[in-house]
C-alpha positions, 0 to 999 in steps of 0.5 A, a space after each residue: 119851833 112854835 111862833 112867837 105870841 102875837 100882841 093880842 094874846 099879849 094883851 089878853 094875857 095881861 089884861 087876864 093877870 091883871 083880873 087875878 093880881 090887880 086890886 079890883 078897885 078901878 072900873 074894869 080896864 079893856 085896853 093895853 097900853 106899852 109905849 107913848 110917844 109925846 101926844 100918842 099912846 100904842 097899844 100892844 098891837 102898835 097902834 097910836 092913840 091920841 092923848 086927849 086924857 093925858 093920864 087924866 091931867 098928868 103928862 102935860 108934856 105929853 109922853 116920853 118928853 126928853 127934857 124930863 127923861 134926860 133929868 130923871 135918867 141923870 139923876 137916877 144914875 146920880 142919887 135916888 134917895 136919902 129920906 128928909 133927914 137929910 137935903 138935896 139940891 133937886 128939892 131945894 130948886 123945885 121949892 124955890 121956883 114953887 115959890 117963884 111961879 106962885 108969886 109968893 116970895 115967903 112960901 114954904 112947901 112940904 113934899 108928898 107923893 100925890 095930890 091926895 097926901 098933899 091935901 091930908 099934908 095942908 088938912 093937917 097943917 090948917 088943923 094945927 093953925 086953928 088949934 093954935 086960936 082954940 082946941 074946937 077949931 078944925 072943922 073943914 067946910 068943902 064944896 059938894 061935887 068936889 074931889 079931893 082925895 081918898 085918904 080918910 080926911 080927902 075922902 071926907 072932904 071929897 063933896 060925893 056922898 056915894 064915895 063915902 058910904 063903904 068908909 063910914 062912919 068918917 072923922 065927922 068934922 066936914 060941913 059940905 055947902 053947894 059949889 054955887 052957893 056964896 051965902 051957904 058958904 058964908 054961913 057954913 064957916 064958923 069960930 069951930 072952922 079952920 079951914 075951907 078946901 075947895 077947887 077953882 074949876 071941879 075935875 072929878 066933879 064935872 069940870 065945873 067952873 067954881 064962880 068967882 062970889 064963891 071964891 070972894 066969900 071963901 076968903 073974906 069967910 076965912 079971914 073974918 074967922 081965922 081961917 085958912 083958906 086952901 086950894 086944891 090945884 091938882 089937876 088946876 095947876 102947872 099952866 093946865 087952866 091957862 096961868 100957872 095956877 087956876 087961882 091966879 084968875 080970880 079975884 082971890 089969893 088963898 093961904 095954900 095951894 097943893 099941887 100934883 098930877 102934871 108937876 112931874 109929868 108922870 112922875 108921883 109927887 105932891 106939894 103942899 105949898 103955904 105962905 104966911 103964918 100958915 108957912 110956919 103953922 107945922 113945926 118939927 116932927 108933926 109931918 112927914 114922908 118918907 119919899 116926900 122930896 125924892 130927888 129924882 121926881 123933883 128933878 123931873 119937876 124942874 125939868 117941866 117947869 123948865 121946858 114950860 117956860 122955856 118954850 112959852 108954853 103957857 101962851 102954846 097951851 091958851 091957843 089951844 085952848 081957843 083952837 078946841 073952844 071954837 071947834 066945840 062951839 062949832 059942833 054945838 052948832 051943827 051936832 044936836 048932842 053937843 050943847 056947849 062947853 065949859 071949863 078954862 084953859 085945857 080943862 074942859 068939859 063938853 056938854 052933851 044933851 043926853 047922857 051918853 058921854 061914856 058911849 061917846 068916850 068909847 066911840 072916840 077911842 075906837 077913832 083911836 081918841 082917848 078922852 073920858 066921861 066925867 058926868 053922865 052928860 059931860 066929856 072931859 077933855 085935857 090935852 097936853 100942853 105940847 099939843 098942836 092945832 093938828 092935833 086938835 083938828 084930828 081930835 075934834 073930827 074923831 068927835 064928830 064921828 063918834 058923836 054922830 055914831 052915838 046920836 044914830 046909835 041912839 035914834 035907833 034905839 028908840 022906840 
């Protein structure tokens, strides 16, 4: 009788099959993960990790939550699929309570499968509004640093040139201006506009709060040109910044919003969410998918917006928040490295005087803290909303290690 295999030749096989199955399109992964449990993630070795990433900005209910399973299990055993030629309830409800927490009460939501296909879904929709004015008006001005997808037109109006290069040439019909520049902006937009795509705070761009001038002159921009003013709330959205959408801080109310990530917890989906003339701009036939509405990912969407409500989580996730804020502040105090932090809610971003954020992200995940570099210089860090301040205690201690790690690490590099 030969033993059974242990959990490391589990996972080096897995991670070897991977190497020859897998599409080499990721940074190379090093870790296993089989199991997750609210904050923690166990690797194959059984060991937790405390979520900090939380799939980068997904399962804001943390792992396995059983308000979420038990929708998503009832529905499965009830009805998966039935493609949009026909209606079920669990996409009905989900639309109409979009509606409700984006307070607009003429919303209307087009269904996809991720954040990408929800930005090409609302690129489509403000090129079929503008075409309506003109045949010329379907430029797009966007925000360098911005992320908002791969698809041909995300990735155009994606602000990070070096994502481009292998695609190009592109569609040609992107006009990007800084992410800080109120009067770039105003000056980019145009009567060939149709839209400005941007985000509130920049994930994928280094958790960089967009400032409110920028905002301000995106939409009086817009409605000085017939514009559609769009923003992405991917990984803003679903109480991730504080409210329910990041643009509910500001002074600004767009025409769409898309929506993904921790809609679901986990689960894919997209929602492209539209009011006013831009709610009708897509008549019949001119979009569609094919799992766009899927009952069982919109019931899991019902269920978390259900529990976030349920259990206030809204006000949970703002004491968080000032919990990690203070104890950043606090490292930015005592620990040279750390020199501040920026974002809102439980997006935010440490500011590190060095660019070492990728050695001090894997000191954290040997502390068994999973966070991740979002700049060379910046540490994103997005806790779920089911988080509590023991959490954030044991978080902010294996920061302190893993800072001070690097820190020596580094001083003894040099020379």
């Amino acid at each position: 009788m030969t033993s059974a295999p242990t959990a490391s030749v589990r996972t080096d096989d897995l991670l070897e099959r991977h190497g020859e199955h897998v599409m080499q399109t990721y940074g190379e992964p090093t870790q296993v993960f089989v199991r997750g449990d609210g904050v923690a993630l166990f690797d194959a070795e059984g060991r937790p990790y405390l979520d900090f990433l939380c799939g980068l900005a997904v399962t804001s209910l943390g792992h396995a939550h059983p308000a979420v399973t038990a929708a998503v299990s009832h529905q499965a055993a009830t009805l998966v699929h039935t493609s949009n030629l026909f209606v079920t309830p669990p996409a009905v409800e989900l639309a109409a309570r979009l509606a409700r927490i984006t307070g607009w009460a003429d919303a209307r939501t087009f269904f996809a499968n991720c954040g990408a296909t929800a930005n090409e879904a609302a690129l489509k929709l403000a090129r079929r509004h503008g075409k309506r004015q003109r045949a010329g008006k379907v430029r797009v001005v966007t925000l360098e640093g911005s992320f908002h997808g791969r698809t041909f037109a995300t990735l155009e109006a994606t602000g990070q040139p070096a994502k481009h290069a292998p695609f190009e040439p592109l569609l040609g019909v992107v006009d990007t201006v800084p992410y800080d520049d109120a009067d770039a902006l105003r000056a980019a937009v145009t009567d060939d506009t149709c839209a400005v795509l941007l985000e509130c705070i920049q994930g994928e761009g280094g958790v960089r709060p967009v400032p409110d001038d920028v905002l301000v002159a995106a939409r009086e921009a817009c409605d000085a040109a017939g514009a559609l003013l769009i923003i992405d709330e991917v990984q803003t959205g679903i109480g991730r910044t504080g409210p329910w959408f990041a643009f509910q801080d500001t002074p600004v109310v767009p025409d769409v919003i898309t929506v993904a990530k921790a809609l679901a917890n986990g689960l894919p989906i997209g929602a492209c969410i539209a009011r006013g003339a831009a709610a009708t701009a897509l008549e019949r036939g001119e979009h569609a998918s094919t799992f766009g509405g899927n009952p069982v990912v919109c019931a899991a969407a019902n269920a978390v917006l259900d529990t976030i409500e349920r259990h206030d989580l809204l006000a949970h996730g703002a004491r968080l928040s000032a919990a990690i804020v203070a104890g950043i502040e606090d490292l930015a105090a005592t620990v040279p490295l750390v020199r501040g932090v920026r974002g809102r809610g439980l997006l935010l971003g440490m500011e590190l005087a060095s660019p070492v954020a990728a050695a001090v992200a894997s000191a954290c995940s040997e502390r068994f803290l999973l966070v991740n570099a979002v700049a060379p210089d910046v540490l994103r860090l997005a806790p779920p909303l089911v988080a509590t301040e023991q959490d954030v205690a044991l978080a902010l201690a294996a920061l302190r290690e893993s800072l001070t790690a690097v820190a020596g690490a580094t001083t003894e590099e040099t020379p």
